[in-house]
C-alpha positions in Angstrom: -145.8 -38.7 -5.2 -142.0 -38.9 -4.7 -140.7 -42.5 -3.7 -139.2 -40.7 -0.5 -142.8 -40.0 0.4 -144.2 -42.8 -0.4 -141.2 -44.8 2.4 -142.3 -42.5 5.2 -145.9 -42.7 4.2 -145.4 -46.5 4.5 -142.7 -46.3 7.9 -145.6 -44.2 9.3 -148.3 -46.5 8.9 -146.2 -49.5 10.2 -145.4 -47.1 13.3 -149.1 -46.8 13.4 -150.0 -50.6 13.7 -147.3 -51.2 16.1 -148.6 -48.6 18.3 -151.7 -50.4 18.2 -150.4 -53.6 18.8 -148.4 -52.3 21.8 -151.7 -51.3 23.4 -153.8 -54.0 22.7 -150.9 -55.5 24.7 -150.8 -53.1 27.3 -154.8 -53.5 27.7 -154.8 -57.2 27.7 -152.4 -57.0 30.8 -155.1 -54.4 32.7 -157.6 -57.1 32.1 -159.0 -56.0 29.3 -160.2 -57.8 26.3 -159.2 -56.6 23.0 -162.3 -57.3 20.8 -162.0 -55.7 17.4 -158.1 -53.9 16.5 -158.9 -51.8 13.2 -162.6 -52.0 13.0 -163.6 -50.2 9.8 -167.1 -49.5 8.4 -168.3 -46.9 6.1 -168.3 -44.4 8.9 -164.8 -44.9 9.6 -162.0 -46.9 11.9 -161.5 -47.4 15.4 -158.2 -48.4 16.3 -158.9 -50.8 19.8 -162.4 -51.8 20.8 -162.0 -53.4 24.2 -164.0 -54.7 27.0 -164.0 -54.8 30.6 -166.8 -55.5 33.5 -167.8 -52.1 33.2 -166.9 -50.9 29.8 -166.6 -51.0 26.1 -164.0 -48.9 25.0 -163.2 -47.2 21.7 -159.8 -46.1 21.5 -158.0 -44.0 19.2 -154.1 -44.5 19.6 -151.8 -41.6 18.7 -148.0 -42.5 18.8 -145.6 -39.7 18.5 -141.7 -39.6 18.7 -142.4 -36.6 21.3 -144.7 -33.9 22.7 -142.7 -31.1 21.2 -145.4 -30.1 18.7 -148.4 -30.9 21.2 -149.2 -33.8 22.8 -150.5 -36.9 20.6 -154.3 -36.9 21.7 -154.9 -33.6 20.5 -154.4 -35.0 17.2 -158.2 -36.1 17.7 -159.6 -33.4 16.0 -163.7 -32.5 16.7 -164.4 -34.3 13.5 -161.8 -37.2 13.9 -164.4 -37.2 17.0 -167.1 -37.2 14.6 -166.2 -40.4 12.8 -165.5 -42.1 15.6 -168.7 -41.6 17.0 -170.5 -42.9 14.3 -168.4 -46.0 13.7 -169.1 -46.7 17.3 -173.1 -46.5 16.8 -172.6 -48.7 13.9 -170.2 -51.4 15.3 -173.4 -51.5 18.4 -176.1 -51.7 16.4 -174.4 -54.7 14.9 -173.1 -56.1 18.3 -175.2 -55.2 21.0 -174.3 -55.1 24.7 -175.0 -54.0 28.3 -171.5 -52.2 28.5 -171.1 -48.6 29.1 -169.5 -47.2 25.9 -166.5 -44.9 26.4 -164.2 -43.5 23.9 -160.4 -43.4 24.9 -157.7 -41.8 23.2 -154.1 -43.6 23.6 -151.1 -41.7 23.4 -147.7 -43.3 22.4 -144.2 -41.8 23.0 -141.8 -43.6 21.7 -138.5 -41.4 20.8 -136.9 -43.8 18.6 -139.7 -45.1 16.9 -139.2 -48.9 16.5 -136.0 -49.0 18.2 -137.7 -47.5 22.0 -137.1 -49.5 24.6 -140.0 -48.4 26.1 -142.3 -47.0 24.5 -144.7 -44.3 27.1 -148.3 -45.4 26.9 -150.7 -43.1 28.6 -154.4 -43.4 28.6 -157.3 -40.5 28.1 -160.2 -41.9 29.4 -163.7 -40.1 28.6 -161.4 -38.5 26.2 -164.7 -36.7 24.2 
């Protein structure tokens, strides 16, 4: 792998967590509780698991400089979908609750990457 590559590999993952990190945020000032950020298990990752009254939520966040090539959420692919289901299952069998589950894809547009003053969170609830 060139070392050109391997930088945006890198950039892109740091992108990645501070998408994460700017919706964790964004969910803590809804009055949600950010419970697990990165949860990973042998069936896979969740990004966000968060909590409300009502709901635990599993959220996948997609961050994208635009929508030109389609928006971010439909970067959850059926199987993407898949995985997520089943690290889900897994993180409830080990921490049971009373919560509706509900899987929730975030979608990031931030134009200038780090430098975006502010970045556009939308939310997908019920996303799959």
């Amino acid at each position: 792998m060139s070392a050109d590559r391997q930088a945006q590999g890198r950039e892109n993952r740091l992108l990645g967590k501070w998408g994460e990190a700017l919706v964790a945020q964004d969910l803590r000032a809804k009055g949600w509780t950010v419970v697990a950020a990165g949860y990973r298990c042998r069936m896979g990752e969740v990004d966000l698991i968060a909590t409300s009254d009502k709901y635990i939520t599993f959220t996948e966040v997609k961050l994208r400089k635009s929508a030109a090539f389609g928006a971010a959420g439909e970067a959850v692919t059926t199987r993407k979908q898949a995985r997520l289901r089943a690290a889900a299952q897994l993180y409830l069998m080990e921490h049971p609750t009373r919560l509706q589950p509900r899987f929730d894809v975030a979608e990031i547009y931030a134009p200038q990457g780090f430098e975006t003053k502010k970045p556009q969170i939308s939310y997908i609830e019920n996303a799959f």
